[in-house]
C-alpha beads as a LAMMPS data file, in Angstrom:
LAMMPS data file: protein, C-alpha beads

89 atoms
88 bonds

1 atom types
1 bond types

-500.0 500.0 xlo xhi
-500.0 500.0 ylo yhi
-500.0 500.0 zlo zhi

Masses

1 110.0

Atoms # bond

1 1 1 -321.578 489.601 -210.806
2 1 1 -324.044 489.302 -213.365
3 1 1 -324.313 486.669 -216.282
4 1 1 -325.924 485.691 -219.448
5 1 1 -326.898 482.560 -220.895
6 1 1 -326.297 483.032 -224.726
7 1 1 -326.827 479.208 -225.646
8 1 1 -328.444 476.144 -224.049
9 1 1 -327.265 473.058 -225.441
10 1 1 -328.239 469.265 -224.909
11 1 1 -326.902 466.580 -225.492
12 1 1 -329.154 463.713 -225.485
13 1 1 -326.834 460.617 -226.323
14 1 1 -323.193 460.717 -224.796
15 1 1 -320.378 461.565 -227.530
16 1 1 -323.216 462.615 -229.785
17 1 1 -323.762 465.885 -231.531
18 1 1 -326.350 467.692 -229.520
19 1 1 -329.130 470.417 -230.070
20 1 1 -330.449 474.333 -229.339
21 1 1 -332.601 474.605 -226.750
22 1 1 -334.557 477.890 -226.568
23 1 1 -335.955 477.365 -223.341
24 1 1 -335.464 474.475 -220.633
25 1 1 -336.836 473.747 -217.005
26 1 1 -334.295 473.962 -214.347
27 1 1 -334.794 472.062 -210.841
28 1 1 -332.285 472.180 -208.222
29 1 1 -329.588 469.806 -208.348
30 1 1 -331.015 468.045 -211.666
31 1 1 -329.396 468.743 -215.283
32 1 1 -331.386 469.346 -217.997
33 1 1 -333.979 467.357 -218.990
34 1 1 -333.086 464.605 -221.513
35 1 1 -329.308 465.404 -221.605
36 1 1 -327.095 462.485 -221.688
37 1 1 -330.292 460.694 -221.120
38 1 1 -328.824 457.763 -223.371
39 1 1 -325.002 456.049 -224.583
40 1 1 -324.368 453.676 -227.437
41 1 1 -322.793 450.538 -226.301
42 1 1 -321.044 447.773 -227.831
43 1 1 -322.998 444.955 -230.005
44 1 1 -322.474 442.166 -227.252
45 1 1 -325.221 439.750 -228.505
46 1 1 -328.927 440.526 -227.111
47 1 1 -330.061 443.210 -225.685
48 1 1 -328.600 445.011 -222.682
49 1 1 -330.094 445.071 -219.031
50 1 1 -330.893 448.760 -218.493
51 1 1 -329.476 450.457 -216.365
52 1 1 -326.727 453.251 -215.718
53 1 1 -322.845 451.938 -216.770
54 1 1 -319.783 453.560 -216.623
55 1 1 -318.120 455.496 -219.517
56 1 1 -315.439 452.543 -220.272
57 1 1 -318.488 450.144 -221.432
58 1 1 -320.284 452.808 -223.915
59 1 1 -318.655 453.600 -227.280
60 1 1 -317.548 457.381 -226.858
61 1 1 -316.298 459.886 -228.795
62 1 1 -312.426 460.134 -227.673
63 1 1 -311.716 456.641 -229.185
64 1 1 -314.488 456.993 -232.031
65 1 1 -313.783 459.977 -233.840
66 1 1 -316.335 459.450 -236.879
67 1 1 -318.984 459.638 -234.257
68 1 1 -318.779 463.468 -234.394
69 1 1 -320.491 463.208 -237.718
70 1 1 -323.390 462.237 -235.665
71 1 1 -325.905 464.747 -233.911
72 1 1 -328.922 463.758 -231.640
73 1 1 -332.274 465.627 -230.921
74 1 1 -334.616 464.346 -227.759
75 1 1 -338.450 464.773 -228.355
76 1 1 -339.511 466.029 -224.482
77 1 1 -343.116 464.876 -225.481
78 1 1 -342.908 461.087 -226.512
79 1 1 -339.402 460.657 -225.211
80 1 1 -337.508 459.374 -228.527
81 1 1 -334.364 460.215 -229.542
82 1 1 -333.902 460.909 -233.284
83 1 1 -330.670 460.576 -234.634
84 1 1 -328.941 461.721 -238.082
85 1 1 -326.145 462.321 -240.252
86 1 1 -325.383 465.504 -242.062
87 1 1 -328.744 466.399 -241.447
88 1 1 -330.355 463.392 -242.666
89 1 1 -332.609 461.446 -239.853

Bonds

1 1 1 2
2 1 2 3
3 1 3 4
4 1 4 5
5 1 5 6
6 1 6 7
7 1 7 8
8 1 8 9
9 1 9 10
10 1 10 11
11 1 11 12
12 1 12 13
13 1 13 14
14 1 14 15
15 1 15 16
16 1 16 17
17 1 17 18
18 1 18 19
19 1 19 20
20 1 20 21
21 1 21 22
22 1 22 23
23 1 23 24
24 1 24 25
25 1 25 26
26 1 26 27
27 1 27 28
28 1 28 29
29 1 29 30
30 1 30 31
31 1 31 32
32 1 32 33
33 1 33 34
34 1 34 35
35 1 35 36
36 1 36 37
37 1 37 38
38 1 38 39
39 1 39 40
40 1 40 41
41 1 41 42
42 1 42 43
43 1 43 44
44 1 44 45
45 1 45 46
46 1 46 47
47 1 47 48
48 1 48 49
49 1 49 50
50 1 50 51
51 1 51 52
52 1 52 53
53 1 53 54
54 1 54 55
55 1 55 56
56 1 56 57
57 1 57 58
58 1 58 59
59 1 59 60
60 1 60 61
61 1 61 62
62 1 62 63
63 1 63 64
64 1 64 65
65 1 65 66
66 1 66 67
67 1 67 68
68 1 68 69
69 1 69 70
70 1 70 71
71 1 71 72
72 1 72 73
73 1 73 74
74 1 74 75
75 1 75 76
76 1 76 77
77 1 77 78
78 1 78 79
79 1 79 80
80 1 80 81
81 1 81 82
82 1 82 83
83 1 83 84
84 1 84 85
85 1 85 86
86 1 86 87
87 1 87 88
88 1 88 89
């Protein structure tokens, strides 16, 4: 069986629009680089320990639905994330 890869997409903060890619290292058992690298979470006074958390602690999209309006790009270089709204950064 042979396939194609039409589109490569990332997503670089969880329930966030995402971006194009047209190209992308793969490694074995990794994901893409920079995909789902980040989540929003919560305003819960200071700033968070980092860290990896699970899905019920970050805001997400299923019970934030004007978060669709927002898209995400990740900068592979200098490792920011750039958000925006209706194409407006």
């Amino acid at each position: 069986m042979n396939w194609t890869v039409s589109e490569i997409r990332r997503y670089p903060v969880k329930s966030l629009g995402g971006e194009t890619l047209t190209t992308t290292k793969l490694e074995p058992g990794r994901g893409i680089a920079g995909d789902r690298r980040y989540a929003l979470m919560p305003a819960a006074g200071g700033e968070p320990a980092p860290g990896w958390r699970p899905k019920t602690q970050c805001v997400v999209l299923v019970r934030n639905e004007t978060m669709v309006r927002l898209g995400a790009r990740y900068d592979d270089g200098s490792g920011q994330v750039v958000i925006s709204k209706g194409g407006r950064e």
